[in-house]
TORPA-239180 format. One record per residue (C-alpha): x, y, z; residue number from 1. Coordinates in steps of 0.25 Angstrom, whole numbers, plus 5000, padded with zeros to 4 digits. Example, Ala and Ser with C-alpha at 12.3 -4.5 7.8 and 13.67 -1.06 7.14 Angstrom:
<rec east="5049" north="4982" up="5031" nr="1"/>
<rec east="5055" north="4996" up="5029" nr="2"/>
# end
This chain:
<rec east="4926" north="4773" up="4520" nr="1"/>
<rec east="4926" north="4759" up="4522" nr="2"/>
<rec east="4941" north="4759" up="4527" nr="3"/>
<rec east="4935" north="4769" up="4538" nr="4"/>
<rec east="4926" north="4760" up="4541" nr="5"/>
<rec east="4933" north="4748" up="4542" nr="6"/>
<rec east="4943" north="4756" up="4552" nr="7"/>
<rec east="4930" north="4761" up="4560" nr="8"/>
<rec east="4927" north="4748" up="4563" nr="9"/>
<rec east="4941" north="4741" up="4566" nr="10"/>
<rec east="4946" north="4750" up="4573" nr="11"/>
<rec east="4937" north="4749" up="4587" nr="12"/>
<rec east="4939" north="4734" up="4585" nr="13"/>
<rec east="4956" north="4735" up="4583" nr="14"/>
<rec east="4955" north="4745" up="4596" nr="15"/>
<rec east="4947" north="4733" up="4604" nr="16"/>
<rec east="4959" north="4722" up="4600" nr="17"/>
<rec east="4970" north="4732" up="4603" nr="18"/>
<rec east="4965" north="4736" up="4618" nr="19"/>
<rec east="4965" north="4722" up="4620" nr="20"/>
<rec east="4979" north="4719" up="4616" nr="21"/>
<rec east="4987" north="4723" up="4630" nr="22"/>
<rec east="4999" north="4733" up="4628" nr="23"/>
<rec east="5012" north="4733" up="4633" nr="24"/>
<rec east="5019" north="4742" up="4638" nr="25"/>
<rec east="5035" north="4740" up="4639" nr="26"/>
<rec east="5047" north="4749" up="4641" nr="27"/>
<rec east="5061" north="4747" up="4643" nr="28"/>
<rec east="5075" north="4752" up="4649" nr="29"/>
<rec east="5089" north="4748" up="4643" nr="30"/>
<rec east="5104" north="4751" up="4650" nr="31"/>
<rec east="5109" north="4761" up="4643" nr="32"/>
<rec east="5124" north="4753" up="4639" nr="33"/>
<rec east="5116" north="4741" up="4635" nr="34"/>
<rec east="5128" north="4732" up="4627" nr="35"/>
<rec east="5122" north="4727" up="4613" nr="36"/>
<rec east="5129" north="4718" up="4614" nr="37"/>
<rec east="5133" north="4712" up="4630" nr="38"/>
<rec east="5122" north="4703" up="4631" nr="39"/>
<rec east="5118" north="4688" up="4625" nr="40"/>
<rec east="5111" north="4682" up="4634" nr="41"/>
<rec east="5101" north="4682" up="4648" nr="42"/>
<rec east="5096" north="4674" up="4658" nr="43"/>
<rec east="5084" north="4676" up="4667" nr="44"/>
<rec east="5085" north="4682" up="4683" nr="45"/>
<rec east="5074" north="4676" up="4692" nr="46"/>
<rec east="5061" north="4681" up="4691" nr="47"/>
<rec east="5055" north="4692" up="4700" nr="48"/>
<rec east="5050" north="4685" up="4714" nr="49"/>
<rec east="5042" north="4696" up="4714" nr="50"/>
<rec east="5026" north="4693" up="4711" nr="51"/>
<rec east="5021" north="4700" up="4699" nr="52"/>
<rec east="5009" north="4705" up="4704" nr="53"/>
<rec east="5000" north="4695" up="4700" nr="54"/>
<rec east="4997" north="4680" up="4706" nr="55"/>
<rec east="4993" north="4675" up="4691" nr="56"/>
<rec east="5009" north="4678" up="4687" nr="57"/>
<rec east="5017" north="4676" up="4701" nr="58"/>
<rec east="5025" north="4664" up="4698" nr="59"/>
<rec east="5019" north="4660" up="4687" nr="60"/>
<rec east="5030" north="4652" up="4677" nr="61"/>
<rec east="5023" north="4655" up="4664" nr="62"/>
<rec east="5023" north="4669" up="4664" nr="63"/>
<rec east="5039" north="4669" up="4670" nr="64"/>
<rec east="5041" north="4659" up="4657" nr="65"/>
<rec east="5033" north="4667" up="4648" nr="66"/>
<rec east="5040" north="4680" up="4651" nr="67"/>
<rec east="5056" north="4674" up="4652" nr="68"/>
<rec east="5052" north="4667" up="4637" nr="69"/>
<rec east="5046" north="4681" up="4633" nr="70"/>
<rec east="5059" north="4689" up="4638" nr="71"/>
<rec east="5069" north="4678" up="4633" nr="72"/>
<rec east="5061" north="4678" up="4617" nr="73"/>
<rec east="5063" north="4695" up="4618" nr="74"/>
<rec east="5078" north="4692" up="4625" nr="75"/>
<rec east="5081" north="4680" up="4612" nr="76"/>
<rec east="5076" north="4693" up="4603" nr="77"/>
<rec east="5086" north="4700" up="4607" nr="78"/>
<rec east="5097" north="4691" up="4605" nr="79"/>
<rec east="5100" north="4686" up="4620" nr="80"/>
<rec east="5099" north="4672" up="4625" nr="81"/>
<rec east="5096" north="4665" up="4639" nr="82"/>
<rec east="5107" north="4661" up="4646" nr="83"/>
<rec east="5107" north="4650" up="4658" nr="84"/>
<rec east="5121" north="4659" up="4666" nr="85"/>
<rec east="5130" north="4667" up="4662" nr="86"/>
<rec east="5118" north="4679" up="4655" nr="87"/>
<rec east="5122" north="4694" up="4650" nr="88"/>
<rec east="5108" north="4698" up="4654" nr="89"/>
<rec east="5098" north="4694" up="4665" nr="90"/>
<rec east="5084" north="4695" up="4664" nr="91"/>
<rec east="5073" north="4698" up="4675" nr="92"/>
<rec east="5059" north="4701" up="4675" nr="93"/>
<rec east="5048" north="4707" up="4682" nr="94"/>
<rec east="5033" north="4706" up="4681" nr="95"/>
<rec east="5022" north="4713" up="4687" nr="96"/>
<rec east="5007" north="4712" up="4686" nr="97"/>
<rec east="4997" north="4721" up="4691" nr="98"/>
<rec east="4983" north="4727" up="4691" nr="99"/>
<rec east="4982" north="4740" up="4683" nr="100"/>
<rec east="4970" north="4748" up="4681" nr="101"/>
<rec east="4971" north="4761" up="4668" nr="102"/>
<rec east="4961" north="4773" up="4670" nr="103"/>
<rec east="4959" north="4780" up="4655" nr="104"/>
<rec east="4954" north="4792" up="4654" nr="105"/>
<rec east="4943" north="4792" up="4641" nr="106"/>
<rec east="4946" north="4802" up="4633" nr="107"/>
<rec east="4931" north="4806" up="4631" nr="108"/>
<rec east="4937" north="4820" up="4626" nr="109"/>
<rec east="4941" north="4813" up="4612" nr="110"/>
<rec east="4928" north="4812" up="4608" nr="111"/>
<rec east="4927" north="4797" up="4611" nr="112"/>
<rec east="4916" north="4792" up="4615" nr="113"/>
<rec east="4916" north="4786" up="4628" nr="114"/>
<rec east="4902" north="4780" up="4631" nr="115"/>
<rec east="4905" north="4769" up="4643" nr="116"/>
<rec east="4919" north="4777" up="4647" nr="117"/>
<rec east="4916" north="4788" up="4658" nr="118"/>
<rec east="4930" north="4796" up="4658" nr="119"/>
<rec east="4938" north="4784" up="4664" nr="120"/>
<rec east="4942" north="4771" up="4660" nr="121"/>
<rec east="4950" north="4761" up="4668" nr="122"/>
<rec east="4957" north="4746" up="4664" nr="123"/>
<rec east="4961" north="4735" up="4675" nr="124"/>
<rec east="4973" north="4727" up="4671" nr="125"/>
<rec east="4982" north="4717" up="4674" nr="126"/>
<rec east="4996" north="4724" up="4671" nr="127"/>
<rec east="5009" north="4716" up="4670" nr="128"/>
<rec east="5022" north="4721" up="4669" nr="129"/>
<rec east="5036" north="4713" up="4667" nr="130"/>
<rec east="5049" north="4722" up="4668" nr="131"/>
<rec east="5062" north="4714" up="4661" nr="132"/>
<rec east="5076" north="4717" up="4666" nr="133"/>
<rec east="5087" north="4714" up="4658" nr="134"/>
<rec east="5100" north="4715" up="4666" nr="135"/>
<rec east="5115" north="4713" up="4661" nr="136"/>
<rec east="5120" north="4701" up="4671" nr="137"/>
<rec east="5136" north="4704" up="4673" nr="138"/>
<rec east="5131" north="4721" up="4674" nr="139"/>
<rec east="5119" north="4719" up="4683" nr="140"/>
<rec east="5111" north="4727" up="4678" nr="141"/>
<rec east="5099" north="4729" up="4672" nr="142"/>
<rec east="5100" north="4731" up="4655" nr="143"/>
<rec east="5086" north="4733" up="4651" nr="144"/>
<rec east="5072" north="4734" up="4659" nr="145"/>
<rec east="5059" north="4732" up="4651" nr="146"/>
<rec east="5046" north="4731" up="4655" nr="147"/>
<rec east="5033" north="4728" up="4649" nr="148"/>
<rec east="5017" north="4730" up="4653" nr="149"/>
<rec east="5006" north="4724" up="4649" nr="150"/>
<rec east="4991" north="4722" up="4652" nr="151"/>
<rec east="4990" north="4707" up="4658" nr="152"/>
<rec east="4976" north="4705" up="4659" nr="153"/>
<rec east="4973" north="4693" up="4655" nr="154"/>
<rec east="4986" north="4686" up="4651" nr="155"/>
<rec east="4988" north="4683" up="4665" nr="156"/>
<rec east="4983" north="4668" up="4666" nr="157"/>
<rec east="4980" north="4667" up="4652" nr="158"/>
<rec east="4998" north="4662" up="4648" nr="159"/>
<rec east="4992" north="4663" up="4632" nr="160"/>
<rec east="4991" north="4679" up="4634" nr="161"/>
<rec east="5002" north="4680" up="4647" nr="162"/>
<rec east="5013" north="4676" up="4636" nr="163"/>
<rec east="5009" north="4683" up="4625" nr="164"/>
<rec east="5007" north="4696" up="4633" nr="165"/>
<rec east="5020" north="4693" up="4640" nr="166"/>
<rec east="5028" north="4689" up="4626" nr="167"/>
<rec east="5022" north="4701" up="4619" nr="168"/>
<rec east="5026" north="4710" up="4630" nr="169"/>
<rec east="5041" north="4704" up="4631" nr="170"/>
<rec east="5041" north="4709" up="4614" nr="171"/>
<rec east="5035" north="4722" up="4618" nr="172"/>
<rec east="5047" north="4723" up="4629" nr="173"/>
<rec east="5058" north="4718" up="4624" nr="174"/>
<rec east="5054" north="4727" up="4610" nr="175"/>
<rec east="5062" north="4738" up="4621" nr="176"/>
<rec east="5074" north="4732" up="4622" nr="177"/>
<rec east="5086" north="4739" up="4614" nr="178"/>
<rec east="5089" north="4736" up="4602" nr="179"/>
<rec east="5099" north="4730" up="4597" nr="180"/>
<rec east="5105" north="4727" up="4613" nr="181"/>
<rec east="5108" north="4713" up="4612" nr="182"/>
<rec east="5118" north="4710" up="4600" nr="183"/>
<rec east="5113" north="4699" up="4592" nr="184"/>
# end
């Protein structure tokens, strides 16, 4: 009875931690004659010129900084290294941050007990969004496109949570790269 118990009342408090953690949503597309082996180093294309949505991010250095260390820690993982000229891959990013509002329907069906909750529940958020483009320099053209989404309320302004949302959200990404693409 007791391990009941003890569940009964952890559990409300693990589900209050865990809605506070933001998720991430990432997903990914590969060319489908990607050579294993063709490629051992990138370098970087010049950052989008176009503004991401939000003033708090336009031209800010830190975040660029923070995303390329991200995307060149995920890029060393895989076994490629940055190179000043002469690169087998290029690498480009865009980023995007806007307001996003969700609209739940409450289950009341379920037999939950929605006192406070009338039918609809809605959450306002800051959503950010960074798309990576891999591309085979001497083809010209794109190898692999990922992208990632997150909630960013609250990291913007605050660089503690900015880089460990954005580092996190590079692992989560780079997770759907193929493996076993980039031969060691």
């Amino acid at each position: 009875m007791r391990p009941l118990i003890r569940t009964l009342l952890i559990a409300p408090i693990v589900y209050v931690f865990s809605a506070c953690v933001p998720a991430f949503t990432v997903g990914a597309n590969a060319a489908s004659d990607l050579q294993p082996s063709a490629y051992r180093t990138f370098s970087w294309e010049m950052p989008d010129q176009f503004p991401t949505g939000d003033p708090r991010l336009d031209n800010n250095p830190f975040f660029v900084q923070e995303l390329q260390k991200a995307v060149e820690g995920q890029l060393g993982k895989l076994g490629l290294s940055p190179a000043k000229s002469g690169a087998d891959l290029s690498v480009h990013f865009h980023a995007t941050v806007r307001d996003r509002v969700n609209v739940y329907d409450v289950d009341q069906a379920a037999g939950y007990d929605q006192r406070g909750y009338q039918g609809t529940q809605t959450v306002q958020y800051e959503e950010g969004t960074v798309l990576v483009d891999i591309a085979d320099v001497k083809g010209k053209r794109v190898i692999w496109r990922g992208w990632m989404q997150t909630d960013l309320s609250g990291a913007i302004g605050n660089n503690d949570e900015l880089v460990k949302r954005v580092r996190e959200g590079m692992a989560k990404l780079f997770a759907q790269f193929p493996a076993g693409c980039i031969a060691p």
